[in-house]
C-alpha positions in Angstrom: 238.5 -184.2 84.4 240.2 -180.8 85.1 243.5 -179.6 84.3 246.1 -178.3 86.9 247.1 -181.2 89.3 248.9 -183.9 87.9 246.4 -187.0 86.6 248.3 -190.4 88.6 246.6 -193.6 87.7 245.4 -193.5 91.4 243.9 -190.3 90.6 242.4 -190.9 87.4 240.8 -194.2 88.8 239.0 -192.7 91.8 237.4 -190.0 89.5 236.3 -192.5 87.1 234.7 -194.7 89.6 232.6 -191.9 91.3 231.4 -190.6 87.9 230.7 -194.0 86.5 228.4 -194.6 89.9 226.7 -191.6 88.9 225.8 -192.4 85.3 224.8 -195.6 86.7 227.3 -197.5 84.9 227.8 -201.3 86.7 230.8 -202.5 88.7 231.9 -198.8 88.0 235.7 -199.4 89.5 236.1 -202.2 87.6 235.5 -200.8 84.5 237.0 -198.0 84.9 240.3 -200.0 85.5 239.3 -201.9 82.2 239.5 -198.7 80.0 242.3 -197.4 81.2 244.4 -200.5 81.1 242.9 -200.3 77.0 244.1 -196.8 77.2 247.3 -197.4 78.1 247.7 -200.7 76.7 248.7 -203.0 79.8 247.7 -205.2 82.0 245.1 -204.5 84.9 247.4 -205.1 87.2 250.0 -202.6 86.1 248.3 -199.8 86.8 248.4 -200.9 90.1 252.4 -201.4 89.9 252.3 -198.0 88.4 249.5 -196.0 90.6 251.6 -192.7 91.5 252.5 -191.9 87.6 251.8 -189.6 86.0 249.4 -189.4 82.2 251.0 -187.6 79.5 248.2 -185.7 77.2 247.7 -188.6 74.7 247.0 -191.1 77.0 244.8 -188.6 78.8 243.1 -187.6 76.0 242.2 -191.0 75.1 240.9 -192.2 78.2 238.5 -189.1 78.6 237.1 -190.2 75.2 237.1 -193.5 76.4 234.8 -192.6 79.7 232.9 -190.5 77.5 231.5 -193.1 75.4 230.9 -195.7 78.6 229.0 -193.0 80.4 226.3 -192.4 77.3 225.4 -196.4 77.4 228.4 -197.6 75.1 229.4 -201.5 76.1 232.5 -201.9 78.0 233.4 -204.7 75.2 232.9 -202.5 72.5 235.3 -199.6 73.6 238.3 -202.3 74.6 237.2 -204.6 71.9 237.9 -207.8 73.9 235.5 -209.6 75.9 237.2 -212.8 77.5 234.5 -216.6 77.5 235.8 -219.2 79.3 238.9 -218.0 80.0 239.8 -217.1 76.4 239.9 -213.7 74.9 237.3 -212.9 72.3 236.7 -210.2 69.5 233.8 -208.0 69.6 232.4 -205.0 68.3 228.7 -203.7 67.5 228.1 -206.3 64.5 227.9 -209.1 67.8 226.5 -209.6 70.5 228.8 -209.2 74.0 228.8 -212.8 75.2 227.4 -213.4 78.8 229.3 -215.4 81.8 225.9 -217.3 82.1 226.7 -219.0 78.3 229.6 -220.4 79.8 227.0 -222.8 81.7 225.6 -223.8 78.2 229.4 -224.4 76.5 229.8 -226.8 79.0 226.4 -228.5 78.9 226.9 -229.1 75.2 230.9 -229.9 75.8 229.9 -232.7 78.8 227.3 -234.1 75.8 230.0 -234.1 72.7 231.9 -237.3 72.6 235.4 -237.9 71.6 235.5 -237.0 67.9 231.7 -236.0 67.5 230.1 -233.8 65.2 228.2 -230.3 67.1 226.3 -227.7 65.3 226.2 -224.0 66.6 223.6 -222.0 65.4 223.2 -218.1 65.6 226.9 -218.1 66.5 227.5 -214.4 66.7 231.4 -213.7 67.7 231.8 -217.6 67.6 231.9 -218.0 71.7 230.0 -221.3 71.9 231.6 -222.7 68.6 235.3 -221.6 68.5 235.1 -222.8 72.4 233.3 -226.2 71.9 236.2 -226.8 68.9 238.9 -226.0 71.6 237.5 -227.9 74.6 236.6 -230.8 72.5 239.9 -231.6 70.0 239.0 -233.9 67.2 235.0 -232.7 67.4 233.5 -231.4 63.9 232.3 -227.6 64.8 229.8 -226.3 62.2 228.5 -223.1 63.1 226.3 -220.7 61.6 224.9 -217.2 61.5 222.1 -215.6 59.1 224.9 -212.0 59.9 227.2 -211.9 57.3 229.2 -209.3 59.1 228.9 -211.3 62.5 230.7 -214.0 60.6 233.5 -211.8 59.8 233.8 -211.8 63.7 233.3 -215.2 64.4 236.3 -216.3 61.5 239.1 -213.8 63.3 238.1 -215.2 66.6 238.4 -218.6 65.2 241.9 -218.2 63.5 243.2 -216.0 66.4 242.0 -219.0 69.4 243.1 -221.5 66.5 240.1 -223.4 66.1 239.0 -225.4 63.5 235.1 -224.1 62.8 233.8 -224.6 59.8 231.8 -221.0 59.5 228.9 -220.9 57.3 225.8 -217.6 56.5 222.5 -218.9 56.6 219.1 -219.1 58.7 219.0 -222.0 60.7 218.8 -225.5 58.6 219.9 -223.6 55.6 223.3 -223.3 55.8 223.4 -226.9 55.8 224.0 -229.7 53.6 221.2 -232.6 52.9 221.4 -235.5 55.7 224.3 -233.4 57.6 224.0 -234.8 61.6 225.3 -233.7 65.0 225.6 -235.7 68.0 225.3 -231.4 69.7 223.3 -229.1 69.0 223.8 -226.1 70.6 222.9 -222.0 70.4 222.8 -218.8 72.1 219.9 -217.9 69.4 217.1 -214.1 70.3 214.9 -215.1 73.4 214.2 -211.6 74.6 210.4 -211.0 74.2 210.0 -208.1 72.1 207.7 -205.7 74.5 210.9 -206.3 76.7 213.6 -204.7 74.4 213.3 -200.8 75.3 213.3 -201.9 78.8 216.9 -203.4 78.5 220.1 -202.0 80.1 221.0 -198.9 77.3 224.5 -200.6 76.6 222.5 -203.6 76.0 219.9 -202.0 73.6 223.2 -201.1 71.9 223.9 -204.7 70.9 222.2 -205.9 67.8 218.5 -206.1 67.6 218.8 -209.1 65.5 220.5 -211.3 68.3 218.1 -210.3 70.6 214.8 -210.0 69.6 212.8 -213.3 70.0 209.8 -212.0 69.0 206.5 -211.2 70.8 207.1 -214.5 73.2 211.1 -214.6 73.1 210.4 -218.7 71.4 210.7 -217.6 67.5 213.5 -219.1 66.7 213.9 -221.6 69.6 210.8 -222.8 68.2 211.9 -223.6 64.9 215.7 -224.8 66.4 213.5 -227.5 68.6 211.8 -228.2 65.9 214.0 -228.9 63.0 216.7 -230.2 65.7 215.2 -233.9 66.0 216.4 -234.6 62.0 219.6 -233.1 62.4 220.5 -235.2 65.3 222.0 -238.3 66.0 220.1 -240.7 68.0 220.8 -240.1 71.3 221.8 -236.5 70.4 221.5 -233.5 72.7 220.3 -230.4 71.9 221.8 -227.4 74.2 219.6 -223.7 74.2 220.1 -220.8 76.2 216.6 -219.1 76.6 214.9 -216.1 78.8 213.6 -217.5 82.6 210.0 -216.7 81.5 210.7 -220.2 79.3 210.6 -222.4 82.3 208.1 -224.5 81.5 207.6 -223.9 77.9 210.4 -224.7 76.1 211.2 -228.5 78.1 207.7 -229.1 76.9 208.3 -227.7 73.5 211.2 -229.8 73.4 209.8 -233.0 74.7 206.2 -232.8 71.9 209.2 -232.6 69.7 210.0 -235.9 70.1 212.8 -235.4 72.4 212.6 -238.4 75.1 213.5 -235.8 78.1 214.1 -232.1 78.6 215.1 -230.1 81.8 215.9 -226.6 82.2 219.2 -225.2 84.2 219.6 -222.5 86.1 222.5 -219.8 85.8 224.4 -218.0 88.3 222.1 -216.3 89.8 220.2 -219.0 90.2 217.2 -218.1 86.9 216.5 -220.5 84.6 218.4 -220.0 81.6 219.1 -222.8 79.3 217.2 -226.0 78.7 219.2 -229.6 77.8 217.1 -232.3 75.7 218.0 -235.4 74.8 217.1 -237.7 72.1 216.2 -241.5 72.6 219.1 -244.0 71.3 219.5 -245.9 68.6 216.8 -249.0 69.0 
């Protein structure tokens, strides 16, 4: 971005776009539009409303930091601080991890299997996206959900008292953070699935998210391992456990699920049509 000739919103969002396609940044226009509506603090649709004006220095200066960042590999959620889940704006920063449009598919899995005034567990909550939304589609549900991040916590609890959802957030790994004979007719999580030898070949802003919320270990199935497997005592009978997972899981994890005593298990596909979370259920009460 030169001096001399005024810098119009119209202006400044053409430039952006071409040098976002050329750092290989995705849907370059739109997020362009995105930081400089943070930059300016409105709404995307004012710029727009306000195309032929003109950007003092300030405002310039911070959008040219702004695009800086994006183009070396930064997340567009981290630089605006918001990413929006099911319709609801959501806190995030580099202690979470940026949730994904396909997790809305598993939020409303575990919502369609959460009765009127059940209990649901969310485990490796991260910014709170499946829990603080379960607690708000589902009024009167009990929302427990967990993280071993300290610091992701701190996330998860502003997100929670900024929706206004009652979660009851608690640091641990896995089972630990509960108490003895706890159950949940839901059990749901967004937990590390990506195999390990596939981490460096990530996205860059990806690899910027943290390690520890996505690194599933030398198969992806660490933890959903031990989530299937301690699930069947923390469930109700009849209880359903919920699990977003990487598309090389197919076949594994249903079966994982079902030699854990679950009576069926079928994997989903997401948007784009990969398979991406797996719902088992438990038998009923005899």
């Amino acid at each position: 971005m030169s001096e001399g000739e005024a810098w119009t919103t119209l202006r400044l969002l053409a430039w952006t776009q071409e040098f976002f396609g050329r750092k290989g940044v995705d849907a370059p226009r739109l997020t362009a539009e995105l930081l400089l509506a943070h930059a300016l603090r409105c709404e995307r649709m004012r710029l727009y409303l306000d195309f032929d004006k003109p950007l003092g220095a300030p405002e310039l200066a911070a959008f040219r930091e702004l695009v800086r960042r994006r183009g070396e590999g930064e997340p567009t959620a981290y630089l605006t601080g918001r990413r929006d889940f099911y319709g609801r704006p959501f806190r995030v920063d580099a202690r979470v991890l940026v949730p994904r449009p396909e997790t809305e598919l598993v939020l409303e899995a575990a919502r369609d299997a959460l009765p009127e005034g059940g209990a649901a567990l969310d485990l490796c909550t991260g910014s709170g996206a499946l829990g603080v939304s379960l607690a708000l589609e589902r009024a009167g549900a009990r929302v427990v959900a967990t993280d071993l991040s300290a610091d992701a916590l701190v996330v998860a609890e502003e997100n929670a008292r900024a929706l206004g959802a009652a979660v009851d957030l608690r640091q641990g790994d896995l089972w630990a953070a509960l108490r003895e004979g706890e159950r949940f007719d839901v059990i749901v999580s967004n937990p590390p699935y990506v195999p390990r030898g596939e981490l460096d070949t990530l996205p860059r802003e990806v690899r910027r998210e943290p390690r520890l919320a996505l690194d599933g270990g030398p198969d992806g199935l660490d933890l959903l391992r031990r989530i299937v497997e301690g699930a069947p005592a923390r469930l109700v009978p009849g209880g359903t456990l919920v699990l977003e997972m990487h598309e090389r899981h197919l076949d594994v994890l249903p079966r994982l699920c079902r030699e854990a005593g679950f009576e069926r298990a079928e994997a989903r596909p997401d948007l784009a049509g990969l398979p991406r979370l797996t719902v088992a259920r438990l038998a009923g009460a005899a």
